[in-house]
C-alpha positions as CSV (number, residue, x, y, z in Angstrom):
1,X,59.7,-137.1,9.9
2,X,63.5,-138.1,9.6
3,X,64.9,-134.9,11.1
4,X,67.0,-136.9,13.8
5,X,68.6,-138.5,10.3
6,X,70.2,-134.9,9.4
7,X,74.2,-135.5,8.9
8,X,74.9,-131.8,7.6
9,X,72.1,-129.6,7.9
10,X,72.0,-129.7,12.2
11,X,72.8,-127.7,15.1
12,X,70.0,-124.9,14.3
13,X,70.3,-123.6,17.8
14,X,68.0,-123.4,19.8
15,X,65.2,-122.7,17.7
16,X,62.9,-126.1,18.5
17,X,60.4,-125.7,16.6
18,X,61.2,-128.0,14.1
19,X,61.0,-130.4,16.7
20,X,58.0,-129.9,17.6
21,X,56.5,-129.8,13.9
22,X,58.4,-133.0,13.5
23,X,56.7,-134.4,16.6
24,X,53.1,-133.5,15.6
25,X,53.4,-135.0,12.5
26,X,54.9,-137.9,13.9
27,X,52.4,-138.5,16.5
28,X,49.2,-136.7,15.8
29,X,47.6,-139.6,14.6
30,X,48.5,-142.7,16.8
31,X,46.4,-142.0,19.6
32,X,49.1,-142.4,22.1
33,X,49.7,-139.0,23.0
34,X,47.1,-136.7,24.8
35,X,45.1,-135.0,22.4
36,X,44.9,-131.8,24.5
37,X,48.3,-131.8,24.7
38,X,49.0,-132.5,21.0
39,X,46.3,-129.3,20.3
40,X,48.5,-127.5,22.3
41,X,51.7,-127.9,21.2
42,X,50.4,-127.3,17.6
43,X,48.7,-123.5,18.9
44,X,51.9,-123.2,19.8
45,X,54.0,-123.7,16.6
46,X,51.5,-121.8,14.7
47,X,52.2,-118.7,17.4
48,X,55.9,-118.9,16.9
49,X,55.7,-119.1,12.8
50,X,53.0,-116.0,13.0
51,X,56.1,-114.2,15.2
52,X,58.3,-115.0,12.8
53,X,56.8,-113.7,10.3
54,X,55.6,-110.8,11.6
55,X,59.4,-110.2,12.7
56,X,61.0,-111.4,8.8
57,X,58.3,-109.7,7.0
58,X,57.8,-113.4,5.4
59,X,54.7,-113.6,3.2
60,X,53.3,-116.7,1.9
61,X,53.9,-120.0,3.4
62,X,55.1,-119.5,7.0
63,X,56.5,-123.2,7.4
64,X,58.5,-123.2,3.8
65,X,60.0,-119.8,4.5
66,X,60.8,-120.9,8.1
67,X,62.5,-123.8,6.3
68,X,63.7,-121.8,3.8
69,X,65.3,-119.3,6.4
70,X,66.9,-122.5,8.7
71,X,68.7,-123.9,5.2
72,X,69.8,-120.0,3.9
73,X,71.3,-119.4,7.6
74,X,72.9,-122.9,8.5
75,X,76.7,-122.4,8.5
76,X,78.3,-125.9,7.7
77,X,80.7,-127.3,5.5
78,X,79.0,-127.5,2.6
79,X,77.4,-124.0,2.8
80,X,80.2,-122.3,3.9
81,X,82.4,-123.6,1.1
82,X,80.2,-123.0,-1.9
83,X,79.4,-119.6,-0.9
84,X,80.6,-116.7,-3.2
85,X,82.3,-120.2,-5.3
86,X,79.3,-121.8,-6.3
87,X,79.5,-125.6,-6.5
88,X,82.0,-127.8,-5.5
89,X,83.4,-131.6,-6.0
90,X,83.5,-133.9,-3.2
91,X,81.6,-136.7,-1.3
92,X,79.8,-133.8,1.0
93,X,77.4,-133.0,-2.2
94,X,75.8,-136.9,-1.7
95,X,76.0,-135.7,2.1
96,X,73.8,-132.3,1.1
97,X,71.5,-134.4,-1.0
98,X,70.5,-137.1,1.5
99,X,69.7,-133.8,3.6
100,X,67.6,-132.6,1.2
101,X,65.3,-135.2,0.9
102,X,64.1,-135.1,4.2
103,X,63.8,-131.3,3.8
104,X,62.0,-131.6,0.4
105,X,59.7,-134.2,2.7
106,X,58.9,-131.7,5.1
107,X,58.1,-129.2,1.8
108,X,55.6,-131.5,0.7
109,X,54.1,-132.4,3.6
110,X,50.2,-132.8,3.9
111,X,48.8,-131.1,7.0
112,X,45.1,-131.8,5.9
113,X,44.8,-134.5,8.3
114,X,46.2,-133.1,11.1
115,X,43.9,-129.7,11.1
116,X,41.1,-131.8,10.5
117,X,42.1,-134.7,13.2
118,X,42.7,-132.1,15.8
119,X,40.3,-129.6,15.0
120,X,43.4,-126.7,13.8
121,X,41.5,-124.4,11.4
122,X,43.6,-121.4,12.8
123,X,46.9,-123.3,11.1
124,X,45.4,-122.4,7.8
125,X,46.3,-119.0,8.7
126,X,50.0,-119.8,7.9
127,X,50.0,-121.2,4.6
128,X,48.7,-118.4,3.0
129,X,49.8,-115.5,5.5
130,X,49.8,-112.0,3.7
131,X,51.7,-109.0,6.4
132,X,50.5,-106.3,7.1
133,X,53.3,-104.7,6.6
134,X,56.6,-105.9,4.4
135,X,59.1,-104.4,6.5
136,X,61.4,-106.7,8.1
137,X,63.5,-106.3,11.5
138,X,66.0,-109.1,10.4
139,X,66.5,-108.7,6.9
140,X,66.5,-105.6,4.5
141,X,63.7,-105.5,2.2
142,X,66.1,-107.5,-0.6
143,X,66.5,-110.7,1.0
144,X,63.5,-110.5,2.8
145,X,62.1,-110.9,-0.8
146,X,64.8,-113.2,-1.9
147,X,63.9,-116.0,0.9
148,X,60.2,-115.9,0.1
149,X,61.0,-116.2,-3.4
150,X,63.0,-119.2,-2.7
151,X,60.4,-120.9,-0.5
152,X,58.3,-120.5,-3.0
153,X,61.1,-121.8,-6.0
154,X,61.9,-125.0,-3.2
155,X,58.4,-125.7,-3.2
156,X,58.3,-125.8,-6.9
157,X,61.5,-127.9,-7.2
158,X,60.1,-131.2,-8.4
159,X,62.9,-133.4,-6.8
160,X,66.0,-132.8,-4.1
161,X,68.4,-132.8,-6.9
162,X,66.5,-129.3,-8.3
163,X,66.3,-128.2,-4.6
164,X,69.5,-128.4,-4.1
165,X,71.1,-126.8,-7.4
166,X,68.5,-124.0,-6.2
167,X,69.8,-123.8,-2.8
168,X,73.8,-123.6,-3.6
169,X,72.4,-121.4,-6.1
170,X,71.5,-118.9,-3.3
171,X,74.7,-119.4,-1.6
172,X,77.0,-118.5,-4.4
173,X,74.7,-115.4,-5.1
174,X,74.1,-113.8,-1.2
175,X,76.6,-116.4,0.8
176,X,74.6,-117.9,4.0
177,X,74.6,-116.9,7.6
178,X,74.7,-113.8,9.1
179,X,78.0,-112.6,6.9
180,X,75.8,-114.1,3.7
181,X,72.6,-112.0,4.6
182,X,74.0,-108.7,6.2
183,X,76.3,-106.6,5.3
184,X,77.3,-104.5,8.6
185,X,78.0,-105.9,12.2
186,X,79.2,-104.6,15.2
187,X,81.2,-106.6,17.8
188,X,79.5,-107.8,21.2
189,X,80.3,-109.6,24.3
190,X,77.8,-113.2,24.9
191,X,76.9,-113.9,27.9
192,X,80.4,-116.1,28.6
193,X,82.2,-112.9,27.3
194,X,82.8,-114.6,24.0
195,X,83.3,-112.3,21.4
196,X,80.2,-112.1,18.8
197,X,80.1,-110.6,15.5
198,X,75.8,-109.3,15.6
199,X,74.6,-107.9,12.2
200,X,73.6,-104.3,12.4
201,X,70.2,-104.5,10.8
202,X,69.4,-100.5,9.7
203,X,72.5,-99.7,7.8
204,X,72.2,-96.0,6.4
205,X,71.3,-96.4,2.4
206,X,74.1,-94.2,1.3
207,X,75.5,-94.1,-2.0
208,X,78.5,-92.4,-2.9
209,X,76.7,-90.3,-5.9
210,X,74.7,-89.2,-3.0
211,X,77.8,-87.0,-1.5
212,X,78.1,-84.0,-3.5
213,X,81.7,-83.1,-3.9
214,X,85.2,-84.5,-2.8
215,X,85.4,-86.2,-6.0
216,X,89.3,-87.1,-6.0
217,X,89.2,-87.9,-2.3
218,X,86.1,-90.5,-3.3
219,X,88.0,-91.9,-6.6
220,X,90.9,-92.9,-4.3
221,X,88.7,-94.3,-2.0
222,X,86.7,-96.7,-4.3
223,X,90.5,-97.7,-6.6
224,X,91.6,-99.2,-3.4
225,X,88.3,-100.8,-2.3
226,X,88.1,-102.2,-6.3
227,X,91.2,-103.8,-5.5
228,X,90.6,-105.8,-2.5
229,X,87.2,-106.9,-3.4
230,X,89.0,-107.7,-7.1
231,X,91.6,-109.8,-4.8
232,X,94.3,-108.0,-5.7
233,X,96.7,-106.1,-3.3
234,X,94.9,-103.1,-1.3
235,X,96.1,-100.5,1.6
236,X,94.7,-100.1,4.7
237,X,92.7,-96.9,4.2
238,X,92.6,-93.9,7.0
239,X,89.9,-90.8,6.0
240,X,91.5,-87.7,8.1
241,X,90.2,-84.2,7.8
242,X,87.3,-82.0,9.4
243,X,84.5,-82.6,10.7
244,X,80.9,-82.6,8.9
245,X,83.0,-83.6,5.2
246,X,81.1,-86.9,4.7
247,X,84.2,-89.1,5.8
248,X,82.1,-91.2,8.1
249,X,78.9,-91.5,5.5
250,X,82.0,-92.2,2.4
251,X,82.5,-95.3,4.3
252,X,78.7,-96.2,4.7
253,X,78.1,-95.6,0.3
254,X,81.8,-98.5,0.4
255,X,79.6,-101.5,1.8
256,X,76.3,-100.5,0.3
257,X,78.2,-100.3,-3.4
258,X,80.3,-103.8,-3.0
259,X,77.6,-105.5,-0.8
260,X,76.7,-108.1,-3.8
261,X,80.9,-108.0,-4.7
262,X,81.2,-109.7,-0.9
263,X,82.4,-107.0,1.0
264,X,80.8,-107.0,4.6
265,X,81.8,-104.3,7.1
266,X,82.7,-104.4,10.8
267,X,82.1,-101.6,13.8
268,X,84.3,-101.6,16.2
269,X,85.3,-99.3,19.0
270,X,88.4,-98.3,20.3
271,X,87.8,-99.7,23.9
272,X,87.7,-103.2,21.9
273,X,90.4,-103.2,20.1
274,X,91.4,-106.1,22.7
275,X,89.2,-108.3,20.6
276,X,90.6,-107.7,17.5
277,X,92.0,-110.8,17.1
278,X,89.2,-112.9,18.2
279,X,86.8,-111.1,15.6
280,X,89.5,-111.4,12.8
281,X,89.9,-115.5,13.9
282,X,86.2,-115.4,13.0
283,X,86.6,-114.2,9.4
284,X,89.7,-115.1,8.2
285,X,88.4,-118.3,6.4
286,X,85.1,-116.8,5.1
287,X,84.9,-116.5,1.2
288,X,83.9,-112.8,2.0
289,X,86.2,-109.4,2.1
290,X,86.1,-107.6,5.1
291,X,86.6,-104.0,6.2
292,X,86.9,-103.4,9.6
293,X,85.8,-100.2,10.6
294,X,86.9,-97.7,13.4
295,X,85.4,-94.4,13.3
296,X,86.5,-90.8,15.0
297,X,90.0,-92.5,15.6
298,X,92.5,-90.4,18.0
299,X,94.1,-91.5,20.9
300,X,95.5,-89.0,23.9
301,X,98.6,-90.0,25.5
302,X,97.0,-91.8,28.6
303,X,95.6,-94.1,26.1
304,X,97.4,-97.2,25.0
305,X,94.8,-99.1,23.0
306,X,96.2,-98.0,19.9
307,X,99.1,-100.6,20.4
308,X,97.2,-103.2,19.9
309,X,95.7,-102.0,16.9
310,X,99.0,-101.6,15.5
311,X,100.1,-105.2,16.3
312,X,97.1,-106.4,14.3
313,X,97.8,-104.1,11.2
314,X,101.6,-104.6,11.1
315,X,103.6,-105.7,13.5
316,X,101.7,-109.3,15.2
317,X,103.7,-112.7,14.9
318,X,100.3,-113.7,12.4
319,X,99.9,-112.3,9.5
320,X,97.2,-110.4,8.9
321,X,94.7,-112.6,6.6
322,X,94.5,-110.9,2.7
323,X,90.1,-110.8,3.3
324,X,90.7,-108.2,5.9
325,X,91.6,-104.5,5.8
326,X,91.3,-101.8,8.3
327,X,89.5,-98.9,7.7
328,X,89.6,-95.4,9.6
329,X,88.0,-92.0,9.6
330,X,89.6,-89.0,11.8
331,X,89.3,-85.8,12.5
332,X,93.4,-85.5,12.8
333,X,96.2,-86.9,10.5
334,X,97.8,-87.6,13.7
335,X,96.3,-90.2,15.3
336,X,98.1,-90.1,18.5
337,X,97.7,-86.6,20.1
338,X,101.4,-84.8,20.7
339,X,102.6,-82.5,23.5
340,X,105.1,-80.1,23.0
341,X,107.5,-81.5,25.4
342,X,107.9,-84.2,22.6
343,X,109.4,-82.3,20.7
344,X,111.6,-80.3,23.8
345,X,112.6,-83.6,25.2
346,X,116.0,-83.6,23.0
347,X,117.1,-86.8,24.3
348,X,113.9,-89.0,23.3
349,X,112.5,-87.0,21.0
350,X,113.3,-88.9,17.5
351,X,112.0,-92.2,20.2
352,X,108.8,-90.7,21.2
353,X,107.6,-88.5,17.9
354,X,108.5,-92.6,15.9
355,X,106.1,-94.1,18.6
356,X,103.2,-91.5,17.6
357,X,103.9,-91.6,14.4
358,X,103.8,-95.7,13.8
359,X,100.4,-96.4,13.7
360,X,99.2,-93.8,11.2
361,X,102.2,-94.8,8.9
362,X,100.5,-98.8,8.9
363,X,98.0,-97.3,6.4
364,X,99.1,-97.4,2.8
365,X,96.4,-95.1,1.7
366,X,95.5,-91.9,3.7
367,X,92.5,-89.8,2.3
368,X,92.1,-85.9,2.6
369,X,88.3,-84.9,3.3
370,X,89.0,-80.9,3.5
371,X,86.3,-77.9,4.4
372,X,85.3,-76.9,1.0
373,X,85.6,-73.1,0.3
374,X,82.9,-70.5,-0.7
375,X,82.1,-71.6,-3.6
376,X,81.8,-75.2,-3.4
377,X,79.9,-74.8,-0.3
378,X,77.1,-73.6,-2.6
379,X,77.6,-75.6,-5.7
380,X,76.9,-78.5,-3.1
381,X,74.0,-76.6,-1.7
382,X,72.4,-75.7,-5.1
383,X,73.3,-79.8,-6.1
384,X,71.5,-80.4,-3.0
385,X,68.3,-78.4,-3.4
386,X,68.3,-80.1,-7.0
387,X,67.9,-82.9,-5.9
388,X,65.3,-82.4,-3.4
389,X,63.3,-80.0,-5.8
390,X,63.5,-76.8,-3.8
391,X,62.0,-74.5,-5.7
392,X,63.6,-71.0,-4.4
393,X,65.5,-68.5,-6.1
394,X,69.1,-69.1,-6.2
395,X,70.1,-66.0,-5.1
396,X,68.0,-66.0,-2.0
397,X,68.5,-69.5,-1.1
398,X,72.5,-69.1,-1.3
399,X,72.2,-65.7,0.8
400,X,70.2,-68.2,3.6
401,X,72.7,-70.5,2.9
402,X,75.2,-68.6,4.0
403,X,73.8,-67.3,6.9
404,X,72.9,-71.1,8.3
405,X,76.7,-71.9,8.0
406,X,78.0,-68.9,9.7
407,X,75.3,-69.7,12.4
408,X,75.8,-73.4,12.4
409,X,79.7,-74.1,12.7
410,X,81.3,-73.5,9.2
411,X,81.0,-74.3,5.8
412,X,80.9,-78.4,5.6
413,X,79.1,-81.0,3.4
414,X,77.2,-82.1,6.6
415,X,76.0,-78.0,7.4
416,X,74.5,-77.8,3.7
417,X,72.5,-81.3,4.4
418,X,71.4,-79.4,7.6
419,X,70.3,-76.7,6.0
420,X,68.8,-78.7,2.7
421,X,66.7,-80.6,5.7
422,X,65.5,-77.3,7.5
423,X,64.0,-76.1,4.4
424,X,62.5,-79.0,3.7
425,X,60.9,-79.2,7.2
426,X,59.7,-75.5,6.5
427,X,58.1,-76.5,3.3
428,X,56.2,-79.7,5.2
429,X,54.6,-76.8,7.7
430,X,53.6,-74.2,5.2
């Protein structure tokens, strides 16, 4: 097999075991390799395709959706530039096609010889592989499907041309790579301290009609996420109010809406904002929009972290690329915390209430999430035990209602889900 002969499709890591299925079909027959050794190396590649699909969820054919997941993931210039776009002109297309012949090769490949030659019965067991379970622990359940369905469309493809139109089809549908199949990260250190963008893999399934209430304070929220994923001109966006209102989960129901409009999401805490010009360096040129995250933001006056954040937002000698906006959920409209010898201190007082002030005046749009009062407390109580179909008499299950709140911290959209669940868990014992 001609896998050395790649020009665009390389670097896969350091997964080897294409490699090693190359070798065996290379070699398996010649008699100069030790037959032992050959049987071994082939137990071995069927292990590592079992574990693979056992960790994807992959049904099917292990070796086309382990090909199918190394062409779907491979970030090169080719993949990188038709994703979101779709197809594109150039000399690189003749470049992807000569790739995909050897790929289609490896498709089609014949292993009847080689189980029979080396006695590998067991490696029948991943050509037809059925899970005994679909969940995945790399992918969610969509793409999981989506790849499987590929391998199996890639298989079908009756020449390199087909494969390929398939293949860029994918790309301009989900985009490839981790930013292409994921749509949350968080932001780690390698083991060179580099900075690494690593896909959160169990993103809450929120969706906005799920938050009962707050309706303005959601509209205002989703205009000015329309407009950046649209392209047009957006505001940073901070969420500030009290606790338990559904700020943080608001931001969650924002990337699972605009996940297929390709808006991806990034964590990120406030002891790293020091890398938030190494993770922005690693999206700016990505054909996705990107909302970095920061969640329960407040700084107290010891801290000075917030200085860098502002010089990212506003303020840096680089502009801030148009694929990337900041979002922000607080408990306080004031994101730096004050003292009151601020405001005594008469001769630096205008200096140091502007200093506080500056980074919560870099976001164009600031969102109100509010305790709700008596009575919308309950209307989201009653939506709420709707939806889960609590049968209980309204009168009695407001009365309980509001005696969880006043033991539980206050009226909030949070306490009601509290309360919704401790019913429910009463219903599951009885």
């Amino acid at each position: 097999m001609r896998i050395d002969e790649l020009i665009v499709y390389k670097n896969f890591g350091n997964d080897s075991l294409l490699e090693d299925m190359a070798y065996l079909m290379d070699n398996y027959k010649d008699g100069k390799e030790d037959r032992d050794y050959l049987r071994s190396l082939a137990f071995d590649c069927i292990h590592r395709l079992l574990e693979m699909g056992g960790n994807h969820g992959f049904t099917g054919n292990l070796w086309h959706c382990y090909l199918t997941n190394l062409l779907v993931n491979n970030e090169n210039t080719y993949s990188r530039s038709t994703e979101i776009r779709g197809q594109i002109l150039g000399t690189v297309n003749e470049a992807v096609l000569h790739d995909i012949v050897i790929f289609k090769e490896l498709y089609d490949y014949d292993f009847s010889d080689m189980i029979d030659d080396l006695s590998l019965d067991a490696m029948r067991l991943v050509f037809d592989y059925k899970a005994s379970t679909e969940e995945s622990k790399v992918y969610n359940d969509r793409i999981r499907k989506r790849i499987c369905d590929l391998a199996e469309t890639f298989h079908n493809d009756n020449t390199p041309n087909g494969m390929k139109d398939s293949l860029t089809q994918f790309y301009k549908e989900y985009g490839v790579g981790r930013f292409g199949l994921h749509k949350a990260f968080r932001v780690s250190h390698g083991i060179d301290d580099e900075v690494s963008i690593v896909p959160i893999l169990n993103i809450a399934h929120v969706k906005l009609e799920d938050l009962v209430g707050y309706d303005i304070a959601k509209q205002k929220l989703i205009e000015n996420t329309e407009a950046f994923v649209s392209g047009r001109r957006a505001n940073n966006c901070l969420l500030f109010g009290d606790a338990g209102t559904g700020k943080s989960s608001s931001i969650k129901a924002i990337a699972n809406r605009y996940y297929e409009s390709g808006l991806r999401i990034i964590e990120i805490y406030k002891h790293q904002f020091k890398d938030l010009n190494d993770v922005i360096a690693q999206i700016k040129n990505r054909n996705y929009k990107f909302i970095i995250y920061m969640d329960d933001l407040s700084f107290e006056e010891f801290e000075v972290e917030y200085k860098y954040l502002k010089a990212v937002i506003e303020g840096g000698l680089e502009k801030k690329p148009k694929n990337v906006l900041i979002y922000a959920t607080s408990n306080r409209r004031h994101l730096v915390n004050e003292r009151f010898s601020d405001r005594d201190d008469a001769l630096h007082k205008s200096d140091t209430m502007q200093e506080k002030l500056s980074l919560v005046s870099r976001f164009g749009c600031t969102i109100y999430f509010g305790l709700p009062e008596k009575k919308e407390y309950q209307e989201i109580v009653l939506e709420l035990a709707r939806r889960e179909g609590i049968d209980m008499d309204k009168d009695e299950l407001l009365l309980e209602a509001n005696k969880w709140e006043v033991a539980h911290g206050g009226r909030s959209g949070r306490c009601a889900r509290q309360f919704i669940d401790y019913l429910l868990g009463k219903e599951q014992t009885t």
